[in-house]
C-alpha positions in Angstrom: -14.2 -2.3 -31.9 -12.1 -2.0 -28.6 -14.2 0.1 -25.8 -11.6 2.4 -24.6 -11.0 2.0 -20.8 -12.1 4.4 -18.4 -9.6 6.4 -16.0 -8.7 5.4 -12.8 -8.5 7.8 -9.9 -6.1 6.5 -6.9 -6.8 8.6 -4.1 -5.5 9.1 -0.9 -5.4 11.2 2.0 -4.1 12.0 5.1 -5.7 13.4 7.9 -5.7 14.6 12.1 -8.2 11.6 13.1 -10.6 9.2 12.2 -13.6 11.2 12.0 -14.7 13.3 9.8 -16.8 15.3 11.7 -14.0 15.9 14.2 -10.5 15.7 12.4 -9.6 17.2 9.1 -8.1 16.4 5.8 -4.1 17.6 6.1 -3.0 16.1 2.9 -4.5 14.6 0.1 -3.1 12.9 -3.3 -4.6 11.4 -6.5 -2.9 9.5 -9.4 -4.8 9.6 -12.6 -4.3 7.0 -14.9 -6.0 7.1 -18.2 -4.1 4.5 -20.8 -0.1 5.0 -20.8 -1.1 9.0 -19.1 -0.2 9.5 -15.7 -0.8 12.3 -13.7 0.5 12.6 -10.1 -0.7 15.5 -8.0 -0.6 16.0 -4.1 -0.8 18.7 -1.9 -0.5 19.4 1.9 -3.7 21.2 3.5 -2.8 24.0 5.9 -4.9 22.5 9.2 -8.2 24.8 10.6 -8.5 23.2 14.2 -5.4 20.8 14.8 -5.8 22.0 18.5 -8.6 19.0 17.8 -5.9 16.4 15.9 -4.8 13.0 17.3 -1.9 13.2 18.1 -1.0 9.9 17.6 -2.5 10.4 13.7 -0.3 13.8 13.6 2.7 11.2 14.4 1.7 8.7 12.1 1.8 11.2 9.3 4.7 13.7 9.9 2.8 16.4 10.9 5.0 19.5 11.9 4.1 23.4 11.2 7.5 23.2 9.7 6.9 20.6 7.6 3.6 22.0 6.4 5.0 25.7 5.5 4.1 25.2 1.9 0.6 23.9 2.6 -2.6 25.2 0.4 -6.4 25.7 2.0 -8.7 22.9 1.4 -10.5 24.5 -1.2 -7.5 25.3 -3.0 -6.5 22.0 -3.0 -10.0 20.7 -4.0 -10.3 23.0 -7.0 -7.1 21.5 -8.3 -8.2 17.6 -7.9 -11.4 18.1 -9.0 -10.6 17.4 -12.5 -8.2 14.9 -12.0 -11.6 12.8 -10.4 -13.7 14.1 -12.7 -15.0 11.0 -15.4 -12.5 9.1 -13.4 -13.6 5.3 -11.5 -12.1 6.2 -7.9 -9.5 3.6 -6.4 -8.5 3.7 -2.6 -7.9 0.9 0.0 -10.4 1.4 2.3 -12.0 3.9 -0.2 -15.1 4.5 2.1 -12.6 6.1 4.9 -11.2 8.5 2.1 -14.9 9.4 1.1 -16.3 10.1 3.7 -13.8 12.8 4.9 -13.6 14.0 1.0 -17.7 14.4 1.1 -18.1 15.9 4.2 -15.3 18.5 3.1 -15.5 19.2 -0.4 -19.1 20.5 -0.8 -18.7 22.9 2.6 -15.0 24.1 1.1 -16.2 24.6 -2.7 -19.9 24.8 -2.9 -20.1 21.6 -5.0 -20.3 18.3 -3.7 -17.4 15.9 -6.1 -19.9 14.8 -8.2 -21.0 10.7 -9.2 -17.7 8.5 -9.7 -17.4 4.4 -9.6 -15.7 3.2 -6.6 -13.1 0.3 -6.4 -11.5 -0.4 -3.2 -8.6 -2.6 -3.0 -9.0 -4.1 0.6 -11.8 -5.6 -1.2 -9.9 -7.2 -3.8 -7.3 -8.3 -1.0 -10.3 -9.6 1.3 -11.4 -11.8 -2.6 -7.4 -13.1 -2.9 -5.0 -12.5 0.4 -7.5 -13.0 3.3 -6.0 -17.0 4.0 -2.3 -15.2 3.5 -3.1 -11.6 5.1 -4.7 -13.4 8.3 -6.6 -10.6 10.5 -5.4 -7.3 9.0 -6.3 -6.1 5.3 -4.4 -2.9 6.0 -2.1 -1.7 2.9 1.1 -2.1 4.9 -0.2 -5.8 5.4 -1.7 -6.4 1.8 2.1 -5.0 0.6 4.0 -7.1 2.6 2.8 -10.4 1.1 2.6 -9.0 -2.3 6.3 -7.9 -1.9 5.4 -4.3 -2.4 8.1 -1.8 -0.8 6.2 0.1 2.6 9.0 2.7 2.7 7.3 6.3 3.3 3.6 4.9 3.9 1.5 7.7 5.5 2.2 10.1 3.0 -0.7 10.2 0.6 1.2 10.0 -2.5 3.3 7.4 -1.2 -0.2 5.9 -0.3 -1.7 6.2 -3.5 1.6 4.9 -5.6 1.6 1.3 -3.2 -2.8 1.4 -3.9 -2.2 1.7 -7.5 0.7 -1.2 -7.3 -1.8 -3.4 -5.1 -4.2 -3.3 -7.5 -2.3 -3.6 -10.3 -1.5 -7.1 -9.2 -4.7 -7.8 -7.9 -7.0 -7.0 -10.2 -7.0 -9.4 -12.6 -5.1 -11.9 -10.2 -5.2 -15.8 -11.4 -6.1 -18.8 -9.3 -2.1 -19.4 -9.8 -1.1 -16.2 -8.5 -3.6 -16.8 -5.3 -1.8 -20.3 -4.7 1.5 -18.5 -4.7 0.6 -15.7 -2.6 -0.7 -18.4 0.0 2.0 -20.8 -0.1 4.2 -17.5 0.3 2.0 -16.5 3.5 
């Protein structure tokens, strides 16, 4: 008897800084994958404080009131990615990063915390099979480029999630032939 597979959860998000007790969430995404079912869902998070945003991480991701006119409140956007996580094994690159915001955020914006889910992180995976090819960075732009995986429209959070779930797609269940290649390639 086959044990069917559990779904995977890529997430990603996109926010004004790199702290979560600072900077907020300003996008998030999630691809759930359960057997040949895809689900793609993303949303743009209308900003609380961006008088306290990077503004070097509001270039990085696009950010423009303009380009944010169609954005939901966090809690919206929680309530409707909730179930798309929910029974799901979460899979980020640099997972912990996207957590930590998600945690600090989604129990303050909803009243419930997200609940227990598996983690995989594919900088982990990349640190296991690219780190002789990837040299110093394990960043997704740099994990793509070896593996030949397109970075056009990184920073958006579907975008993001799309090139996670293609990294570890390849990783995953990578062969000692594949490694070899991916070194020699490096």
């Amino acid at each position: 008897m086959l044990v069917a597979e559990k779904p995977i959860a890529f997430i990603d998000i996109e926010t004004s800084g790199l702290w979560p007790w600072k900077h907020e969430i300003l996008e998030l995404a999630c691809i759930r994958r359960a057997g040949d079912e895809v689900v793609r869902w993303s949303r743009k998070i209308t900003p609380s404080a961006i008088h306290k945003a990077d503004s070097k991480a509001l270039e990085i991701i696009g950010y423009s009131p303009e380009a944010w006119e169609d954005s939901i409140s966090l809690t919206e956007a929680f309530e409707e990615m909730r179930p798309l996580m929910r029974g799901a094994v979460l899979c980020g690159h640099n997972i912990r990063f996207d957590l930590d915001f998600i945690d600090r955020n989604m129990k303050k914006a909803t009243g419930t915390g997200r609940g227990f889910n598996h983690t995989l992180d594919t900088m982990t995976l990349a640190y296991e099979h690219l780190q002789e090819a990837c040299g110093s960075s394990l960043s997704l732009a740099r994990v793509c480029d070896v593996l030949g995986i397109s970075n056009e429209g990184a920073h958006g959070a579907l975008v993001d999630c799309e090139r996670t779930m293609q990294v570890y797609d390849k990783l995953h269940r990578a062969s000692a032939w594949n490694r070899l290649i991916w070194r020699l390639s490096a």
